[in-house]
C-alpha positions in Angstrom: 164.9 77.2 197.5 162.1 78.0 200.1 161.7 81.7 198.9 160.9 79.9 195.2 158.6 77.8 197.6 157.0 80.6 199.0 156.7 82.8 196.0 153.7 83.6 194.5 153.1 81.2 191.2 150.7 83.8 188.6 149.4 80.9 186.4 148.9 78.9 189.6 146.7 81.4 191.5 144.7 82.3 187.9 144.0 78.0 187.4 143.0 78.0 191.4 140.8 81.1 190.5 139.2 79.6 187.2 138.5 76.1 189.2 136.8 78.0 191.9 134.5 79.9 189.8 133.7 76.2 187.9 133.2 74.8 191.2 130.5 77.6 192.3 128.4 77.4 188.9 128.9 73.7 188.7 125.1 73.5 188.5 124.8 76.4 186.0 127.5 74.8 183.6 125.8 71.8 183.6 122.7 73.0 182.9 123.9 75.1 179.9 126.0 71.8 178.7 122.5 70.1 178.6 120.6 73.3 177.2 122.9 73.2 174.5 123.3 69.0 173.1 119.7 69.2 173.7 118.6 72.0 171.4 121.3 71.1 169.2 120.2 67.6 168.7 116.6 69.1 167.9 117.4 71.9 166.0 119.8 69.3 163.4 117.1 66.6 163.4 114.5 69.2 162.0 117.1 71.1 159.9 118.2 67.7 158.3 114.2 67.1 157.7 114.1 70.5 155.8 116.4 69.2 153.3 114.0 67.4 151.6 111.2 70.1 151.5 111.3 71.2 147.5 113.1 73.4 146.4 115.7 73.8 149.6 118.9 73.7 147.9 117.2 76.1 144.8 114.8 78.5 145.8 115.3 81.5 148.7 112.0 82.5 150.8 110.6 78.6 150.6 110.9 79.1 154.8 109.0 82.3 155.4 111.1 84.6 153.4 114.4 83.3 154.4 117.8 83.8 151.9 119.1 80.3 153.0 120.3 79.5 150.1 122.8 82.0 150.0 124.7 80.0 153.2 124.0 77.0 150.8 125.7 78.8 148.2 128.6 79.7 150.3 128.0 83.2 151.7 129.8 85.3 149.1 127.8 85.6 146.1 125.3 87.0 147.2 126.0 88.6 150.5 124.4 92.0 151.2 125.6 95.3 153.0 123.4 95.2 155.9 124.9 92.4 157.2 128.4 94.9 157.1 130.4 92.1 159.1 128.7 88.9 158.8 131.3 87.1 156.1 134.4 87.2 159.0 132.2 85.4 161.0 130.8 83.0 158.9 133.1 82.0 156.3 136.1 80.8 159.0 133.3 78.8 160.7 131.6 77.0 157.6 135.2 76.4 156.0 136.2 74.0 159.1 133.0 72.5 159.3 133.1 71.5 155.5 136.5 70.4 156.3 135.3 68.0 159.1 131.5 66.6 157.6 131.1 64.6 154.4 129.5 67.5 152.2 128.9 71.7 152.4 125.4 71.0 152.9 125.4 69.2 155.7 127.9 71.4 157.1 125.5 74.2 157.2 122.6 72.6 159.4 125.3 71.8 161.6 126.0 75.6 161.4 122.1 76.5 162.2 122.1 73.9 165.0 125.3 74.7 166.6 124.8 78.5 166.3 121.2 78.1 166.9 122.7 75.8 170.7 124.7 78.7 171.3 122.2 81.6 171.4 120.3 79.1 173.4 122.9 79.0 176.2 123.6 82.7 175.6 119.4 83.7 176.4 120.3 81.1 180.1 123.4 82.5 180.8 121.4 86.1 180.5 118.5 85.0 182.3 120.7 83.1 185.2 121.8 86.9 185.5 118.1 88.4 185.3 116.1 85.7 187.0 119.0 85.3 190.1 117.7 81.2 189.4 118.8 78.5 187.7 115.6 76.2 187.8 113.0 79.3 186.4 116.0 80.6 183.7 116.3 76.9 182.5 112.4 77.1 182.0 112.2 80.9 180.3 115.1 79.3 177.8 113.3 76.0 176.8 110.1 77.8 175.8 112.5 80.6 173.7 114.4 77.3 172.8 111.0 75.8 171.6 109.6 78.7 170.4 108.2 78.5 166.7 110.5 81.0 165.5 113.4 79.0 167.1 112.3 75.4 165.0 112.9 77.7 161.9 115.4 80.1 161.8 117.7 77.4 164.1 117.5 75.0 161.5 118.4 76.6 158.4 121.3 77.9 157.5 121.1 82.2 157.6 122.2 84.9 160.1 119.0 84.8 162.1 120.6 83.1 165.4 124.0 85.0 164.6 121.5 88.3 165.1 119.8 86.8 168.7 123.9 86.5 169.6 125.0 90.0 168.6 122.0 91.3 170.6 122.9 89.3 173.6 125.6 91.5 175.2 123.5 94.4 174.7 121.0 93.1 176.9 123.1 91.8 179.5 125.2 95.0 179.9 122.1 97.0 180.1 121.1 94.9 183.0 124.3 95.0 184.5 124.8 98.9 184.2 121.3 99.9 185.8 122.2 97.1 188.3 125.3 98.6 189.4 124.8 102.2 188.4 127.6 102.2 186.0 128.3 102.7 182.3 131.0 100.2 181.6 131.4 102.6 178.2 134.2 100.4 176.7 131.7 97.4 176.5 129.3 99.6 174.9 131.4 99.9 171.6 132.2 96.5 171.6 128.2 95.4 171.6 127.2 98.1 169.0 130.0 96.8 166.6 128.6 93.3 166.9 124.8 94.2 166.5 126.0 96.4 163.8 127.8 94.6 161.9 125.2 91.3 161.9 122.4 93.5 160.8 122.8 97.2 160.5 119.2 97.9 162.0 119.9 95.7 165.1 122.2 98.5 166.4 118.9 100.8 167.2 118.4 98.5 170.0 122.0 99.1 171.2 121.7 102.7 170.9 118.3 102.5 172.5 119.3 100.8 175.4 122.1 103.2 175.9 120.2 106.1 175.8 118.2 104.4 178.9 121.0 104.0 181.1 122.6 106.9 180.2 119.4 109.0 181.1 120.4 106.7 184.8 123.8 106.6 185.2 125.0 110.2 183.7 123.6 113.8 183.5 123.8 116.6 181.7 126.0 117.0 178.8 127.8 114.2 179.3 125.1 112.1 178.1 125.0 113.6 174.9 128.8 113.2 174.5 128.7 109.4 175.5 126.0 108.8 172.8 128.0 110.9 170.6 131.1 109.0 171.1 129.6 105.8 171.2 128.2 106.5 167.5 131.5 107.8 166.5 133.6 104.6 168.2 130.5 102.3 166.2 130.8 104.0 163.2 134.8 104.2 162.8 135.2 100.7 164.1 132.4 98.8 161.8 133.8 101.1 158.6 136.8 99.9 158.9 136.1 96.3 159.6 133.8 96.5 156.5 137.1 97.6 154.4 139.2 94.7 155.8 136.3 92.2 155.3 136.2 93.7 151.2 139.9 93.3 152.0 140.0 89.8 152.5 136.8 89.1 150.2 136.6 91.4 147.3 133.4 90.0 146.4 131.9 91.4 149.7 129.3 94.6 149.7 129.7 97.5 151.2 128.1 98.7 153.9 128.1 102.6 152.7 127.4 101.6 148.9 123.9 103.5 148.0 122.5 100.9 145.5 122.8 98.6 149.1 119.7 100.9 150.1 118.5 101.3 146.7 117.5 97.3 147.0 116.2 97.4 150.8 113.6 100.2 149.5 112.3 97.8 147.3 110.8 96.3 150.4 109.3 99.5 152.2 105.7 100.1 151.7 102.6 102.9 152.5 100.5 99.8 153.6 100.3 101.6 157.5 99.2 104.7 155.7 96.5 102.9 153.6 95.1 100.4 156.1 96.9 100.7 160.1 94.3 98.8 161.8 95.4 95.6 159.4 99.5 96.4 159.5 98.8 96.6 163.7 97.4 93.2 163.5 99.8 91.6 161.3 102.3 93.2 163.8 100.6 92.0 166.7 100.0 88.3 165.6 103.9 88.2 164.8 105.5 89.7 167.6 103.3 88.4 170.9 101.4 85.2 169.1 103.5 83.6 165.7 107.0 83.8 167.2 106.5 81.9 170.0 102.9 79.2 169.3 103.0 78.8 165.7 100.2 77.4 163.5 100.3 75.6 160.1 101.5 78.7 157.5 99.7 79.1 154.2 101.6 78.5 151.2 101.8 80.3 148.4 103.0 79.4 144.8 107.0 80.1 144.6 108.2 78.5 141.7 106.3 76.2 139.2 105.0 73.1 140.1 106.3 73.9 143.7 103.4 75.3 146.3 105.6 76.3 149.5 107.1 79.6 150.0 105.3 79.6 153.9 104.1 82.8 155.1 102.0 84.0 158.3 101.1 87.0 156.2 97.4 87.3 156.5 96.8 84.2 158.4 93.7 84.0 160.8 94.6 82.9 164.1 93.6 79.5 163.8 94.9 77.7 167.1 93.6 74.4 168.0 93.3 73.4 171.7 97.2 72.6 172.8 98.5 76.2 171.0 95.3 77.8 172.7 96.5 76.6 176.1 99.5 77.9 175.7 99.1 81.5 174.0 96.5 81.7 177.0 99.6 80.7 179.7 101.6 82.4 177.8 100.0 85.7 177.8 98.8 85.3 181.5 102.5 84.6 182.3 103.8 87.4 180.1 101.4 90.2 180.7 101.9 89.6 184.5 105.3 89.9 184.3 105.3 93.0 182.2 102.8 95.2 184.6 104.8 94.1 187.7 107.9 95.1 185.8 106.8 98.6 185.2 105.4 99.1 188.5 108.4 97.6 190.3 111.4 100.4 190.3 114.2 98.1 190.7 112.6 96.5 187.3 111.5 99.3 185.2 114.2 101.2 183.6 115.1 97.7 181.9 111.9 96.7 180.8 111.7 100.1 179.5 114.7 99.8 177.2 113.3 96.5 176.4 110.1 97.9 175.1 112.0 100.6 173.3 114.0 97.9 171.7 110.6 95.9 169.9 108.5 98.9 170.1 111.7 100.5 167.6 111.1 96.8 165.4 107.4 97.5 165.6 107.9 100.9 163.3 110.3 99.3 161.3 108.1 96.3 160.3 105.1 98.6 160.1 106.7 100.5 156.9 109.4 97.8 155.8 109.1 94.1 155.5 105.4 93.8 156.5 104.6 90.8 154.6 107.4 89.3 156.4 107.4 90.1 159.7 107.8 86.4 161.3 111.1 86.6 158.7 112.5 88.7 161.2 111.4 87.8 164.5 114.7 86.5 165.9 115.5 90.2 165.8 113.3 91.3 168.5 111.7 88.0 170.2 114.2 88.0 172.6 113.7 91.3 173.7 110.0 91.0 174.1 110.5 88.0 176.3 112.8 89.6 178.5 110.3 92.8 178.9 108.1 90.0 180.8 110.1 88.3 183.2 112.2 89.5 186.0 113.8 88.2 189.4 110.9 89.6 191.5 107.7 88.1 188.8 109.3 85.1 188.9 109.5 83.9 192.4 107.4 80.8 193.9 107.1 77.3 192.7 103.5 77.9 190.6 105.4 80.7 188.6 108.5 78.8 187.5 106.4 75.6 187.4 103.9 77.3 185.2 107.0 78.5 182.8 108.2 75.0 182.7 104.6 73.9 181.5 104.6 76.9 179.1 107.8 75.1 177.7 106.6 71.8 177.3 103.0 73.0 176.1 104.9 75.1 173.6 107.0 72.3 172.2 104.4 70.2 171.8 102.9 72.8 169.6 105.6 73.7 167.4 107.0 70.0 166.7 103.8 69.3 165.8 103.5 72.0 163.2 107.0 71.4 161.9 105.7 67.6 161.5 102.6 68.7 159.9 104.8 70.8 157.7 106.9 67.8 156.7 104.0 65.5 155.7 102.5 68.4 153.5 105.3 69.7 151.5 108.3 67.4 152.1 109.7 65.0 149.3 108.7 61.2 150.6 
């Protein structure tokens, strides 16, 4: 009897282990609870608003381009190949919701919000790691949480936040391998399979920011045959989750079928060939000005008798007094940030694979998609932000305090466009 007393207990020591780690990021767990009811309250309030702009439940690219409708619709009929993976994710999820809320529809805006909550607490979980703070990461993820692209695309139902998730781990195990000066290599599968298989061009970043801390962690060959493996372990493992997906759901696409690409060429154009100077400033107003302050969107005729499909596409900047103050902060704060980064050496090999990662969405966007640029900000948004902010730029109260202003400037803004949005175009 006293040797069983005296044992070691397995599940004991793991539940004492788990309680301690809750215990020291008490504060941290808390602040991600709140991060997440808060943005998920916002994000269903404006998605439910959307639902009576015209046109929501009929017409695709009313919200900057967006294929919403095809969530509304319920995934299948009209899922495409570069999203190889998407249908195992989303169909489990938006079968128990509709099984819990009145009706499919309302199901999905709980999808955007609750997705939407999640990449929120995902971008402070990352930035906890980043920043080394809980106070300044709280701030860095209420302006991302607020950020004009965020009070779309985490409101309507679509892959958009899905894509900020997938990207997530690719960020944070960059960080953690130039950190500690190792690969982790198993990890690195595991993230390109999920960028990959959300959107097939996300996994450039993945491979990107591989390529970086190989180039720090390994030499010689052996660089080249981790890449080469990587690609090899990415390739085999998204094929064949493709094949169980069509599986499962013969109606799905697949990811190697040519027409696939055949349909995304439709959307490539010689615009940077015939005019750069204009496809470098529709670039340049999406990825550092639109994503984050927005302004009110033209509107362009969709569908008769409907005037809404909202585009930034050659918009003039046009920002009143509030979004001036805070592209200014913003752009002091950021730029800042991103100089020290590259001058600081503990900092620089990360904010270089961040710039890789946009800079590689920059000559994408340049050639495909150009039109709709702010379609596919959640894509590289994230990745721009994180180029700007470290734990040494961020230090001292008037740096964290200006962040927190940034935030509330920033939603102030945006809500205010969304409500302007509402009154225009909305059904009263």
């Amino acid at each position: 009897m006293a040797e069983n007393l005296t044992s070691p207990n397995p599940a004991r020591n793991l539940i004492e282990k788990v309680g301690a780690v809750l215990q020291r990021n008490q504060f941290e767990i808390i602040t991600a609870t709140t991060l997440f009811l808060v943005f998920f309250t916002v994000y269903f309030q404006i998605g439910q608003a959307y639902r009576d702009m015209p046109g929501y439940s009929r017409h695709i690219n009313i919200f900057f381009g967006a294929d919403h409708v095809d969530a509304l619709k319920g995934w299948v009929p009209n899922h495409k190949g570069i999203h190889p993976l998407v249908l195992l994710v989303t169909l489990p999820i938006s079968w128990v919701l509709s099984q819990l809320l009145p009706t499919y529809e309302l199901a999905m805006i709980v999808f955007a919000a609750g997705t939407g909550g999640v990449a929120i607490v995902l971008i402070f979980i990352t930035l906890r790691m980043l920043l080394g703070r809980v106070n300044v990461a709280a701030g860095v993820s209420a302006f991302y949480g607020l950020s004009m692209s965020q009070v779309v695309f985490g409101c309507i139902p679509d892959t958009y936040e899905l894509s900020i998730i997938s990207l997530v781990p690719t960020y944070v195990l960059t960080f953690l391998c130039l950190k500690n000066k190792k690969l982790y290599f198993p990890f690195w599968a595991v993230a390109g399979v999920m960028s990959f298989g959300i959107t097939i061009t996300n996994s450039i970043q993945t491979a990107l920011c591989l390529c970086v801390v190989l180039s720090v962690v390994k030499s010689g060959g052996e660089r080249i045959k981790k890449f080469l493996l990587f690609g090899a372990l990415v390739g085999i493992a998204g094929l064949g989750l493709n094949l169980v997906q069509k599986g499962l759901i013969p109606e799905a696409q697949l990811v190697f079928k040519p027409d696939v690409y055949d349909h995304e060429m439709e959307y490539t154009s010689n615009l940077l060939l015939e005019n750069p100077l204009f496809v470098a400033k529709e670039i340049g107003k999406n990825f550092f000005l639109y994503s984050y302050i927005g302004q009110f969107p033209r509107a362009t005729k969709f569908v008769e008798d409907v005037w809404l499909k909202l585009v930034y596409y050659k918009a003039e900047v046009e920002y009143g007094w509030l979004a001036l103050t805070a592209v200014i902060l913003w752009l002091g704060l950021y730029l800042r940030g991103l100089l020290y980064n590259l001058r600081d050496e503990s900092d620089r090999w990360f904010t270089i694979a961040m710039l890789l990662s946009f800079g590689a969405n920059m000559g994408l966007h340049s050639i495909y998609g150009t039109s709709e640029i702010f379609l596919y900000t959640p894509h590289f948004s994230l990745a721009v932000l994180l180029a700007g902010v470290s734990a040494n730029n961020t230090r001292g109260i008037v740096v964290w305090g200006g962040w927190w202003l940034l935030a509330i400037l920033t939603g102030l803004n945006n809500l205010d466009v969304v409500q302007q949005m509402l009154e225009k175009f909305a059904v009263q």
